[in-house]
Backbone as CSV, one residue per row, in Angstrom:
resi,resn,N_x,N_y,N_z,CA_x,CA_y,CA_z,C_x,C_y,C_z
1,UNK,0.842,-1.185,0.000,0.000,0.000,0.000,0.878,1.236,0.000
2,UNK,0.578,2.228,-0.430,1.237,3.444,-0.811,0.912,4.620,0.574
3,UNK,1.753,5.236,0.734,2.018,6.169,1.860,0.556,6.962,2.094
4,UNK,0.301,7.563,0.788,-1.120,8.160,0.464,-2.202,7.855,1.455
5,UNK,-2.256,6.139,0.853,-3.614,5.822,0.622,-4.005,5.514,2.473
6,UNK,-2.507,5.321,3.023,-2.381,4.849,4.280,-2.859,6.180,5.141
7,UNK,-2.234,7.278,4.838,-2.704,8.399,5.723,-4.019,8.781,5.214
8,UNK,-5.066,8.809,4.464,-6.204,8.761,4.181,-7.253,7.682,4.787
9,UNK,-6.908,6.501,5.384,-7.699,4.946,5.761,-7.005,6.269,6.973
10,UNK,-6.261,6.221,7.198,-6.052,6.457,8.941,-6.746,8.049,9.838
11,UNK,-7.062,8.664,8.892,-7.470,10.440,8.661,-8.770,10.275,8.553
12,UNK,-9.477,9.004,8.062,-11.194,8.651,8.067,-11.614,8.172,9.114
13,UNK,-10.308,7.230,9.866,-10.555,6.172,11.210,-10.885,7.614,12.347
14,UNK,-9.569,8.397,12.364,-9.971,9.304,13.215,-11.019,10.085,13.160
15,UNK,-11.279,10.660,11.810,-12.654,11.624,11.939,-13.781,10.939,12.255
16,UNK,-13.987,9.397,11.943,-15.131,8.691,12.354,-15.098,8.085,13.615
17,UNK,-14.128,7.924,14.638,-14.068,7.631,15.522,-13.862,8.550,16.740
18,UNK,-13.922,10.441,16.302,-13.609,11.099,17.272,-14.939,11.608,18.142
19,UNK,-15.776,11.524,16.995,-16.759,11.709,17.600,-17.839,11.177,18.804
20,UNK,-17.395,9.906,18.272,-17.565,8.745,19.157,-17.108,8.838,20.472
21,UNK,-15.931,8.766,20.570,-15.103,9.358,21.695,-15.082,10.228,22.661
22,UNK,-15.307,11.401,21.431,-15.993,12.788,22.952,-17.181,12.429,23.578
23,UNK,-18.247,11.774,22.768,-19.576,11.543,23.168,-19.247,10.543,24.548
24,UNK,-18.107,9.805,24.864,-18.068,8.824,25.787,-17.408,9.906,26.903
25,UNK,-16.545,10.661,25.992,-16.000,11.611,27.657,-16.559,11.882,27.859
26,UNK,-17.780,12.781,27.529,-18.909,13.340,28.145,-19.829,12.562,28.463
27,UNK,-20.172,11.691,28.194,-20.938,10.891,29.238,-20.681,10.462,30.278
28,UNK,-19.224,10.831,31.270,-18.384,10.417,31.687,-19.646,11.014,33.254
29,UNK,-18.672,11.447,34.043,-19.359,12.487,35.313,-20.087,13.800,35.135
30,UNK,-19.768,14.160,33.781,-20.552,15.559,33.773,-21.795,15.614,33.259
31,UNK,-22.498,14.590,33.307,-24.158,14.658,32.738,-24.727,14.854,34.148
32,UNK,-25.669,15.418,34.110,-26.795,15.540,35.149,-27.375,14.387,35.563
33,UNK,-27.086,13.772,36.543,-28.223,13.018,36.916,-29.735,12.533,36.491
34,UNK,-30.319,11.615,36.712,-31.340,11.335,35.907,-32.235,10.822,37.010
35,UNK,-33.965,11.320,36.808,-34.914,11.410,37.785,-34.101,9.688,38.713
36,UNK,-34.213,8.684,37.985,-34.384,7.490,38.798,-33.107,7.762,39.623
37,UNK,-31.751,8.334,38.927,-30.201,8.184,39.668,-30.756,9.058,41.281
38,UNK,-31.110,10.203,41.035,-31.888,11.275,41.809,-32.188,10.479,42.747
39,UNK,-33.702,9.684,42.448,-34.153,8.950,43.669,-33.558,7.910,44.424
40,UNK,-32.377,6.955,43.478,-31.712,6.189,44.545,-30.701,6.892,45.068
41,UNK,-29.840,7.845,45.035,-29.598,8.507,45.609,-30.249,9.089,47.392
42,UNK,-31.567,9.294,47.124,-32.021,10.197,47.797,-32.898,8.967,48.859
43,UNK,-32.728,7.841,48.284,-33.774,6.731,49.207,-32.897,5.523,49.050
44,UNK,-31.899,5.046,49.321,-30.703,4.319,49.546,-31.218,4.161,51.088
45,UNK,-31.362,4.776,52.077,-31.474,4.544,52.931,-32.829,3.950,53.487
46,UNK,-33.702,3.910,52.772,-34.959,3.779,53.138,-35.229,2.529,52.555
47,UNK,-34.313,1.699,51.608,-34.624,0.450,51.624,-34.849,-0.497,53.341
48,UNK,-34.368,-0.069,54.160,-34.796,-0.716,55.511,-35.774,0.652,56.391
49,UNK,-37.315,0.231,56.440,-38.239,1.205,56.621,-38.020,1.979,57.432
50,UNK,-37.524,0.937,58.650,-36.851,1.887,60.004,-36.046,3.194,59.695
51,UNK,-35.832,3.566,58.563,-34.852,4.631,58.664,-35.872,5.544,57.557
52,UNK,-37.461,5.419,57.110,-37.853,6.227,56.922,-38.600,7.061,57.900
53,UNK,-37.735,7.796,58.402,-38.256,8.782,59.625,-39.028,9.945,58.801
54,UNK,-40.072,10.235,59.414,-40.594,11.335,58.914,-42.117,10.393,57.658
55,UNK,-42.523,9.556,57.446,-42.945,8.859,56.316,-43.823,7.477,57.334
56,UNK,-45.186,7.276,56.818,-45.960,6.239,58.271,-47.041,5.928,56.446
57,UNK,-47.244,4.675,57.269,-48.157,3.800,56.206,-49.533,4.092,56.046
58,UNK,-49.883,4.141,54.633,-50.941,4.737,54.546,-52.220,3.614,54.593
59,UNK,-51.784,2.044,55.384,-52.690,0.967,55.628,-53.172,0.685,54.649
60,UNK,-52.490,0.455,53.269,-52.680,-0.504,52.367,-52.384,-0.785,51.202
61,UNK,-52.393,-1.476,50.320,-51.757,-2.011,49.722,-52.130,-1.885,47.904
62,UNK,-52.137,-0.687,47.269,-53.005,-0.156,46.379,-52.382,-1.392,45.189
63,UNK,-53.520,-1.921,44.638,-53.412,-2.828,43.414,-54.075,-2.537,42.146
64,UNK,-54.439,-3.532,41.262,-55.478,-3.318,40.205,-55.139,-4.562,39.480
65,UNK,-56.289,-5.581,39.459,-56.272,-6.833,39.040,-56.128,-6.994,37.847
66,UNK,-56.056,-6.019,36.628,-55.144,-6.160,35.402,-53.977,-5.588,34.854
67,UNK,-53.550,-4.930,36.003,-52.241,-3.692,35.693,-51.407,-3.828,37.243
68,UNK,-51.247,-5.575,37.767,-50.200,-5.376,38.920,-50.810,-4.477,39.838
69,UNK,-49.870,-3.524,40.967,-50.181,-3.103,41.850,-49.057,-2.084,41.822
70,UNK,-49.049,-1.058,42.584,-48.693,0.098,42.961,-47.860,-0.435,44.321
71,UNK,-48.543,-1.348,45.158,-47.804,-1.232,46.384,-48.202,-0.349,47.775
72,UNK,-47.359,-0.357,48.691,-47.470,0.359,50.143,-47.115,1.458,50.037
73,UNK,-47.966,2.497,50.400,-47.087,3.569,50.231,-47.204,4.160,51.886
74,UNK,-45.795,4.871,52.086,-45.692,5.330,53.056,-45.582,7.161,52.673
75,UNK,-46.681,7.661,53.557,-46.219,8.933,53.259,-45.567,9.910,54.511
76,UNK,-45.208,11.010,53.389,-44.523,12.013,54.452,-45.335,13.262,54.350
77,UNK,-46.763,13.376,55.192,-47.630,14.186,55.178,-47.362,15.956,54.729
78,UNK,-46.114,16.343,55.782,-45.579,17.860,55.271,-45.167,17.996,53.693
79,UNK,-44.502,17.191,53.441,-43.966,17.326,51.906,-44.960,17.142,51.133
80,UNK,-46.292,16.449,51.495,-47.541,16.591,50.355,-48.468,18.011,50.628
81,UNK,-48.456,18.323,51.828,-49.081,19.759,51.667,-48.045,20.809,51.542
82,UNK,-46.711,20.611,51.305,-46.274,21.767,51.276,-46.028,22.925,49.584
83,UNK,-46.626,22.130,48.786,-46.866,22.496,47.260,-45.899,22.384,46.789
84,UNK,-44.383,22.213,46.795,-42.996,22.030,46.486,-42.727,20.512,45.736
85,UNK,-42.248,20.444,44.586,-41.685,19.572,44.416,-40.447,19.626,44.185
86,UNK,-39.343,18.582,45.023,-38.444,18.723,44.630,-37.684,16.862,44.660
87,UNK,-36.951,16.532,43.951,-36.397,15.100,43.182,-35.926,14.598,44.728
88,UNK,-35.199,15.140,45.649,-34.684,14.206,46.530,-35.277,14.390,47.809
89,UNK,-36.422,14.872,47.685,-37.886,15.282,48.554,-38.794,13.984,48.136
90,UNK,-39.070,13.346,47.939,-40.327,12.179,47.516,-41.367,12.102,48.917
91,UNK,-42.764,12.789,48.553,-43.433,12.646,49.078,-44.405,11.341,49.827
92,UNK,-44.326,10.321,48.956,-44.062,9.207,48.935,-43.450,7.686,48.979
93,UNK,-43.002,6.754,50.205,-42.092,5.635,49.029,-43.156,4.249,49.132
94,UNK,-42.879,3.573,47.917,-43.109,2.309,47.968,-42.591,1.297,48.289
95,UNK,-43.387,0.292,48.781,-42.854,-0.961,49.167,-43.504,-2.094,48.983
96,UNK,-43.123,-3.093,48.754,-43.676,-4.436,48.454,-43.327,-5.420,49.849
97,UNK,-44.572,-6.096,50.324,-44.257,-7.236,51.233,-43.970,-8.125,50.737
98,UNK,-43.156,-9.167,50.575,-42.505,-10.208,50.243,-42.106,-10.895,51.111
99,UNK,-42.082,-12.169,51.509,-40.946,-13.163,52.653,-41.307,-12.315,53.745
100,UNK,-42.517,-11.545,54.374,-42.406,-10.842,55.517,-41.465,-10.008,55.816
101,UNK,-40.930,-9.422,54.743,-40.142,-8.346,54.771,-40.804,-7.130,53.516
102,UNK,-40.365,-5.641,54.100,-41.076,-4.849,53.577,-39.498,-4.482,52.089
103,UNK,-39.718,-4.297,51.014,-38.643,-4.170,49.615,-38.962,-3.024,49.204
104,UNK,-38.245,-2.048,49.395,-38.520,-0.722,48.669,-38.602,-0.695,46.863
105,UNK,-39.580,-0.420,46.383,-39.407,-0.107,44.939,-39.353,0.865,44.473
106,UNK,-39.705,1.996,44.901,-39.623,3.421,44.407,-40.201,4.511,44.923
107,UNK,-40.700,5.813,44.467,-41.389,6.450,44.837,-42.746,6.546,44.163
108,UNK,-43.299,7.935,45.081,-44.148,8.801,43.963,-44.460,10.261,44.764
109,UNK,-44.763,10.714,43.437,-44.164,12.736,43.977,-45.837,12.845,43.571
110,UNK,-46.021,14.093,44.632,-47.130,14.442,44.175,-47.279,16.054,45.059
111,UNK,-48.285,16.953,44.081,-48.728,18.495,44.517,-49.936,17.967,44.083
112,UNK,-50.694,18.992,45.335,-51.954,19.170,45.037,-51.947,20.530,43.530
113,UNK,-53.076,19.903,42.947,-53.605,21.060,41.455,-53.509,22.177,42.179
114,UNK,-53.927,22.906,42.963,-54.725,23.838,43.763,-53.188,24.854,43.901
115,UNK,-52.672,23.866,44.323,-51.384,24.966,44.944,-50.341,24.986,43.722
116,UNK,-50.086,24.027,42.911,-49.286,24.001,41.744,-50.038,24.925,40.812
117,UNK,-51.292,25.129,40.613,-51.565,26.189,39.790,-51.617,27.552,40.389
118,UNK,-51.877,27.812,41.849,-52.006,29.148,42.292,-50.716,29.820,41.865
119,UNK,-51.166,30.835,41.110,-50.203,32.402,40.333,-49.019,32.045,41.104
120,UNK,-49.973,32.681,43.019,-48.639,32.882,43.642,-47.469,31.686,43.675
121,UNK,-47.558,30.976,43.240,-46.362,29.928,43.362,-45.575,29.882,42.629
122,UNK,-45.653,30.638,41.450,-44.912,30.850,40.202,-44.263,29.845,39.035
123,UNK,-45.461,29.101,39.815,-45.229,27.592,39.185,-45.586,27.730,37.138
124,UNK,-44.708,27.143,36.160,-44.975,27.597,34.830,-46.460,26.882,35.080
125,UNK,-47.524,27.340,33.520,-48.432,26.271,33.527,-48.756,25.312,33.239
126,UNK,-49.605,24.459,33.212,-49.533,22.975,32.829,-49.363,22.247,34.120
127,UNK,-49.084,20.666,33.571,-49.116,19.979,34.457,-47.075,20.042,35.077
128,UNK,-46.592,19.648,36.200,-45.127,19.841,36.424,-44.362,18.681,35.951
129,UNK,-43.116,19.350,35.539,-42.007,18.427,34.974,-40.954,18.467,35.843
130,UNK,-40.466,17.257,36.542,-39.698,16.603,37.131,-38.485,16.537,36.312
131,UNK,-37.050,17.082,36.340,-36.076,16.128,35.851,-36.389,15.812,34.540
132,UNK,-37.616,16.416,33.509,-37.973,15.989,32.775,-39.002,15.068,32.116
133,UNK,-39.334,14.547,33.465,-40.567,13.560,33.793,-41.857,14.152,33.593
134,UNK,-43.034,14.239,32.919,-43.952,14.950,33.074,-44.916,14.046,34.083
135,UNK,-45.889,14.792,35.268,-46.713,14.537,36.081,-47.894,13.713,35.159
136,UNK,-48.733,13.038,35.722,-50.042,13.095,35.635,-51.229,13.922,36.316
137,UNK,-52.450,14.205,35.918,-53.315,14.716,36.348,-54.520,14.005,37.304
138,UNK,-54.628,13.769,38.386,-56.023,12.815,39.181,-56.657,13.736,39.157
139,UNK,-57.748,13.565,38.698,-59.051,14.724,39.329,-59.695,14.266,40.317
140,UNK,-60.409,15.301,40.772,-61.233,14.889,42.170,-62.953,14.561,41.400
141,UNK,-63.421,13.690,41.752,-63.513,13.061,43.205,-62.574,11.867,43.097
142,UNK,-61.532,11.632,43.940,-60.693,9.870,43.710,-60.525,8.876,44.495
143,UNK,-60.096,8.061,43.951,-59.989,6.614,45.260,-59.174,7.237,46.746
144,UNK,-57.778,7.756,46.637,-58.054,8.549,47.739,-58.326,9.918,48.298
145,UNK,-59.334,10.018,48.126,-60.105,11.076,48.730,-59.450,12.383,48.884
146,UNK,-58.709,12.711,47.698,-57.664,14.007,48.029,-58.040,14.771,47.005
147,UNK,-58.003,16.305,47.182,-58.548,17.589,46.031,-57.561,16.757,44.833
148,UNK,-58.176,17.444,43.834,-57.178,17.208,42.444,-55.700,17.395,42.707
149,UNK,-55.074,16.342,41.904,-53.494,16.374,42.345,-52.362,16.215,40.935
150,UNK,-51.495,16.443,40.702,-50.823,16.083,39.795,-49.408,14.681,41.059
151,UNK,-49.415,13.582,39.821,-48.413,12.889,40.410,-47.585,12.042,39.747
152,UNK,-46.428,11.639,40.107,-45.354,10.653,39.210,-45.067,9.858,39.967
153,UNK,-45.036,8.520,39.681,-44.871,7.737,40.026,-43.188,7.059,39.468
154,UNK,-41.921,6.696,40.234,-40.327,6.588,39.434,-40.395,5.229,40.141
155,UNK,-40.129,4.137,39.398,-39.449,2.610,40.077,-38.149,2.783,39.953
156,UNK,-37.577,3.218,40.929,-36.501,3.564,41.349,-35.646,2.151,41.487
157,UNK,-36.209,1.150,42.015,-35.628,-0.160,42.666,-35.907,-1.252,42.116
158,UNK,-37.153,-1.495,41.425,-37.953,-2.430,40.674,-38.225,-2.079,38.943
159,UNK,-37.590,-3.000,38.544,-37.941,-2.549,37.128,-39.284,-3.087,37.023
160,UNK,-39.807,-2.182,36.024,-41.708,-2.145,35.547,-41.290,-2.210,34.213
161,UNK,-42.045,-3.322,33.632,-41.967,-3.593,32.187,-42.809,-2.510,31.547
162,UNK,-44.117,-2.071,32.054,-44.787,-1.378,31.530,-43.597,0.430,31.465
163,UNK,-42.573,0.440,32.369,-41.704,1.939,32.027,-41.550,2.107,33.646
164,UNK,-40.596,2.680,33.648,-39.959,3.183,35.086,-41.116,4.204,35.881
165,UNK,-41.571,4.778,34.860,-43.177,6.174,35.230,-44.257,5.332,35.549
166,UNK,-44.505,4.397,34.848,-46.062,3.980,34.730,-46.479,4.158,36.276
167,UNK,-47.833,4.286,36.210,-48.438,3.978,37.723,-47.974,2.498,38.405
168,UNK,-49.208,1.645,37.568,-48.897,0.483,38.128,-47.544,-0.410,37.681
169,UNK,-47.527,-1.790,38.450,-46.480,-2.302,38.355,-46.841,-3.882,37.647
170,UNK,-46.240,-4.673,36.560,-47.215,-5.763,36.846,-46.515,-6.806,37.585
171,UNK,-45.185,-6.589,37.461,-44.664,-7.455,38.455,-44.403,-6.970,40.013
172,UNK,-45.466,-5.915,40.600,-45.619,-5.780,42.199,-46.901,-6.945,42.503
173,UNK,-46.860,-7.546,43.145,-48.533,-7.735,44.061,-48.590,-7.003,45.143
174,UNK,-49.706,-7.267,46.112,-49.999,-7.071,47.495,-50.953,-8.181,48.255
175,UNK,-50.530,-9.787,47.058,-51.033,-11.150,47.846,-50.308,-11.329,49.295
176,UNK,-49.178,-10.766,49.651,-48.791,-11.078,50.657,-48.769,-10.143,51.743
177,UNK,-49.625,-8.914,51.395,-49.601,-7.574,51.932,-50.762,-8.488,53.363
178,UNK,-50.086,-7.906,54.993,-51.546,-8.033,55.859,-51.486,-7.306,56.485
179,UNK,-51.415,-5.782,56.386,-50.932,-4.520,56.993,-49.827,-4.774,57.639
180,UNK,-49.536,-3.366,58.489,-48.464,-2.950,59.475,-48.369,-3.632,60.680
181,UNK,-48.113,-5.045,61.061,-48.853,-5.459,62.153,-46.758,-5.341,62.988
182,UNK,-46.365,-5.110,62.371,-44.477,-5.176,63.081,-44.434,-3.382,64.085
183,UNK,-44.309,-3.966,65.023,-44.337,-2.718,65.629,-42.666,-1.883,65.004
184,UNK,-43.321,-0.385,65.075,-42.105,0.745,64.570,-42.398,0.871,63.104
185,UNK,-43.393,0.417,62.548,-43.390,0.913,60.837,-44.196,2.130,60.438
186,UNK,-44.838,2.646,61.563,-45.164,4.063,61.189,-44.083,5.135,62.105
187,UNK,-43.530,5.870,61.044,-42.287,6.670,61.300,-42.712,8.056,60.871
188,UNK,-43.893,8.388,61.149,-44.483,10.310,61.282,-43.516,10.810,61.902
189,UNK,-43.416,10.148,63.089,-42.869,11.146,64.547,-41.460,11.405,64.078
């Protein structure tokens, strides 16, 4: 092969392969975090319930006999009335009973409509975007009994075939759910 033809094969390798390359440095540490990285981050600790202080069971075990189940949710009452959303705030976490042990799977964020749309909050309009995540809308009147709400649901811990967002789960149940009967699993105080 001739000197030419060699620095030309080698002058194509690089231009087609540099690009490639930066795209990997930069994917390196300097990307932003991503809603789910966010939440394990922020609930690493709350895989063992005892250490969700601040967060008490809401006594049961929300399902739906063709779309899996949602799971336990434990909430943290201030962070749902306080109209704020913020990623390592989860107003919510889930859990699955299994083997008589409680398995964290994720969260779910939620504002009431009321206060996410009031002017004064300066909230943009529409429904809120998370990290990029867009909310859903519940209207009132609902299964639980709360004014209209926007909410997201992240499987932070459990992969959901149906998408990391979806509500339900189909691989959660709550066949083995029989409430809170372990003393210390409501953690308000």
């Amino acid at each position: 092969m001739n000197t030419k033809r060699l620095a030309v094969i080698g002058l194509t390798a690089v231009v087609v392969t540099a690009p490639a390359v930066g795209a990997l440095a930069a994917s390196g540490d300097d990307h932003p975090p991503t809603l789910i990285e966010t939440v394990r981050t922020a609930t690493e600790a709350f895989h063992d319930v005892n250490n969700a202080t601040g967060y008490a069971s809401l006594g049961a075990c929300v399902s739906g006999p063709e779309e899996g189940a949602m799971g336990i949710h434990y909430a943290n009452a201030p962070l749902i009335g306080d109209g704020v959303l913020d990623a390592s705030q989860p107003e919510l976490l889930i859990y699955e009973q299994r083997d008589g042990q409680l398995h964290l799977l994720g969260v779910e964020y939620i504002v009431l409509a009321a206060q996410w749309n009031d002017p004064a909050a300066g909230n943009p309009p529409g429904a809120p975007v998370l990290q990029g995540q867009l909310f859903n809308y519940v209207p009132a009147p609902n299964r639980y009994g709360l004014d209209a709400f926007y909410e997201l649901h992240v499987w932070a811990w459990r992969d959901n075939p149906k998408g990391p967002f979806a509500d339900f789960n189909p691989d959660v149940t709550c066949a083995e759910y029989a409430g809170e009967v372990t003393a210390g699993m409501d953690h308000s105080g």
